[in-house]
C-alpha positions in Angstrom: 140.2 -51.1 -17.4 143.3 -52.1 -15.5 141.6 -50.9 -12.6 138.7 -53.2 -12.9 141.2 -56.2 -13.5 142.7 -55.3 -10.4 139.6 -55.3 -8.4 139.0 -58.6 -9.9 142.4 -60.0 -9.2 141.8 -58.7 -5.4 138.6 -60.3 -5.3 139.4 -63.8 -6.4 142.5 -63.7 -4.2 140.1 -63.0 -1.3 138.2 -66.1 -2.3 140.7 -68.0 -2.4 141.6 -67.4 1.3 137.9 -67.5 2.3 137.7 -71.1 0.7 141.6 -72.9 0.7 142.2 -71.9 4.5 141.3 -73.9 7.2 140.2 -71.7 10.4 142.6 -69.9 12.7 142.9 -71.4 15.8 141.9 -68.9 18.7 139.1 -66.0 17.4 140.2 -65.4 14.3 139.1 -67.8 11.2 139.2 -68.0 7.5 135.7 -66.2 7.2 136.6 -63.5 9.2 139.4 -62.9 7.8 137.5 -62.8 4.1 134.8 -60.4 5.6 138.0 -57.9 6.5 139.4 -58.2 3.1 135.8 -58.1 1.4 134.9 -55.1 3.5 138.5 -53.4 2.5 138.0 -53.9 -1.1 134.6 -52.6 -0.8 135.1 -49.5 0.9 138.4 -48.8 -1.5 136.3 -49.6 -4.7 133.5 -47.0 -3.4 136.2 -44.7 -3.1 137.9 -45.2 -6.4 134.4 -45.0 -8.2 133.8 -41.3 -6.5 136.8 -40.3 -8.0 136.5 -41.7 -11.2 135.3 -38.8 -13.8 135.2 -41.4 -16.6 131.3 -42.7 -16.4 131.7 -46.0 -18.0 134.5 -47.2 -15.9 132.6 -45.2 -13.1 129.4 -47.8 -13.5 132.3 -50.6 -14.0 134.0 -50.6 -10.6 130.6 -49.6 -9.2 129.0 -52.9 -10.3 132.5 -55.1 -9.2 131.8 -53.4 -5.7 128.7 -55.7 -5.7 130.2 -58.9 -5.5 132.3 -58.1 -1.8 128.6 -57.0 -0.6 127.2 -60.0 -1.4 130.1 -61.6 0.0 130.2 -60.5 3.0 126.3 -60.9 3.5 126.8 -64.1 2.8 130.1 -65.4 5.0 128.3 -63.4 8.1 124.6 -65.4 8.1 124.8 -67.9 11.1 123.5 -71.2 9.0 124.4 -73.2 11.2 120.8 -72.6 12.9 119.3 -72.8 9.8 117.6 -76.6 9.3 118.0 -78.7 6.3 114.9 -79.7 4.3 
C-alpha cells in the first residue's frame, strides 16, 4: 500500500510540473519535461508490478501505471492543428 501512495505522490508531483511551470527557454519545455517523468514512472511501475508476488497490490500498481499512459498520450498530441468548433 505504501507503494501505491508513492506512485501517487510521484504522479501528482509530475503534474504539478507539467501544469505550474512555464516552458524552458531553448528545446526543452514543461511538457517535455512531464512526458520524461511520466514515461520514468511508467516504466518503473511496470517493473515493480512484475516483481510484485502479492496479486492485489500486483493489479493496484498495475492500474496506477494507467494514468502516466494516458498522460503522456495526451501532453504529446499536436492540438494546436486541431480546429475549434
Amino acid at each position: 500500500m505504501i507503494r501505491a501512495l508513492i506512485y501517487l505522490l510521484a504522479i501528482t508531483i509530475t503534474e504539478a510540473i507539467v501544469i505550474l511551470l512555464e516552458p524552458v527557454t531553448g528545446i526543452v519545455t514543461a511538457s517535455m519535461i512531464g512526458i520524461a517523468c511520466h514515461t520514468v514512472i511508467l516504466v518503473v511501475a511496470i517493473i515493480d508490478a512484475a516483481l510484485i508476488n502479492k496479486y492485489f497490490y500486483e493489479r493496484l500498481i498495475l492500474s496506477l501505471a494507467l494514468i502516466p499512459m494516458i498522460r503522456i498520450i495526451s501532453l504529446s498530441l499536436p492540438l494546436a492543428d486541431i480546429s475549434r468548433i
